[in-house]
N, C-alpha and C positions, 0 to 999 in steps of 0.2 A: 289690250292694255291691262286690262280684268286678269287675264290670265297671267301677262308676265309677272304682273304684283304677287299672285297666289306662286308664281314658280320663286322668288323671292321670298318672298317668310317664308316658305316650307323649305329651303335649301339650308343644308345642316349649320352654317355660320349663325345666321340670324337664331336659328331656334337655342343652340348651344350656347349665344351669346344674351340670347334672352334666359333663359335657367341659371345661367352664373351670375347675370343680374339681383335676378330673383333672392337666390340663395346665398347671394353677397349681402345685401343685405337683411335678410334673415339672420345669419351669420354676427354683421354686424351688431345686430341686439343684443347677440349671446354675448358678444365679448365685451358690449360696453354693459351688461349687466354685472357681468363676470367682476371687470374693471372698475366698481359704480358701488357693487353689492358687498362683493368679497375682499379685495387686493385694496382698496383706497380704506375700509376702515379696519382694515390690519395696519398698516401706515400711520391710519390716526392713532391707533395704540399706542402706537408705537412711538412716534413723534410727538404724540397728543395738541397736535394743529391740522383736522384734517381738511379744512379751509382755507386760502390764504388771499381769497379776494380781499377780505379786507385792508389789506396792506398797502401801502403809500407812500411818497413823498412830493414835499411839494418845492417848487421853484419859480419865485416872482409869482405868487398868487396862483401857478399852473399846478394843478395836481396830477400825477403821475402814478396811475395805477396799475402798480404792477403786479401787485398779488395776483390779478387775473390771468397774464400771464405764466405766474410761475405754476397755477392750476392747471391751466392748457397744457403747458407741457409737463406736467408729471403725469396728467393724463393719457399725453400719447405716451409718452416712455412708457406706461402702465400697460396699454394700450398694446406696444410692438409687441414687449415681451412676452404678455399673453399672448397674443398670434404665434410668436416664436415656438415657443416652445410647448403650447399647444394643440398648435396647429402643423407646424411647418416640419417642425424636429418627430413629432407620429409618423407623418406620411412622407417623410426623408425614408427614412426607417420600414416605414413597408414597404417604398419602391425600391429599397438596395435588395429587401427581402425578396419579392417578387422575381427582379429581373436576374436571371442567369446567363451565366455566359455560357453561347452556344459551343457546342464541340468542335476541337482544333480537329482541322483535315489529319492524319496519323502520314509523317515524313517517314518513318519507319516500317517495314516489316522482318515478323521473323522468319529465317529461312528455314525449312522444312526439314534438311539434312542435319544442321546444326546446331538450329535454332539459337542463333546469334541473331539481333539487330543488324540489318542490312538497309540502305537508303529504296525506299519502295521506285525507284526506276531502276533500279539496278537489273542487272541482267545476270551475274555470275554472285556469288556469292566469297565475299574479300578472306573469308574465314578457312572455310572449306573447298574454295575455287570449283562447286557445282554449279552446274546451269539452275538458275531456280525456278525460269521459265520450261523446262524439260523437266521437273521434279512436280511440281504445279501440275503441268497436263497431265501428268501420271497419274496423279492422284486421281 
């Protein structure tokens, strides 16, 4: 039982899924510092409210606090777009760069007498009407 547990963590799911944890979180710092440090008191410059907890209404003696709200989410929006385009749109971008596309099989060859494009199963040559299998072995 000892050992199937060890064949379990050490089986590449578990370990890869623990590092993306890890660095997920890590991660997350960066961008709620980013989002917290940088990006939210540019906003307050800008807006000059970079708080809106306080904000409220009330009805029938209920208070409704929604500034906290409107907080949460300027923070995710704040939040995505950092990821987006710090994150997402780099490594878009280096895996178009990376991946190439492998070489198309060649539908064509040139015939040796003429050296026209002929379709590579061809056997006579539509140009010159030589054998290109009898000019081939020659060679």
């Amino acid at each position: 039982m000892l050992k199937e547990f060890k064949q379990f963590l050490l089986r590449g799911n578990v370990v890869d899924l623990a590092v993306g944890v890890v660095i997920g979180a890590a991660f997350g710092t960066i961008v709620a510092a980013l989002v917290s440090d940088v990006i939210t008191p540019l906003i307050a410059a800008i807006v000059k409210a970079p708080d809106f907890s306080s904000l409220f209404f009330v009805i029938n003696g209920s208070k409704f606090m929604y500034g906290h709200f409107i907080n949460a989410l300027v923070s995710f929006i704040l939040v995505a777009t950092s990821v987006f385009f710090f994150v997402v749109k780099p490594i878009n971008l280096l895996i178009s760069r990376s991946h190439k596309e492998p070489p198309v099989d060649p539908t064509t060859k040139k015939c040796p007498e003429c050296l026209s494009e002929i379709p590579i199963e061809a056997k006579r040559c539509s140009h010159c009407a030589e054998l290109v299998e009898k000019i081939q072995n020659d060679i």
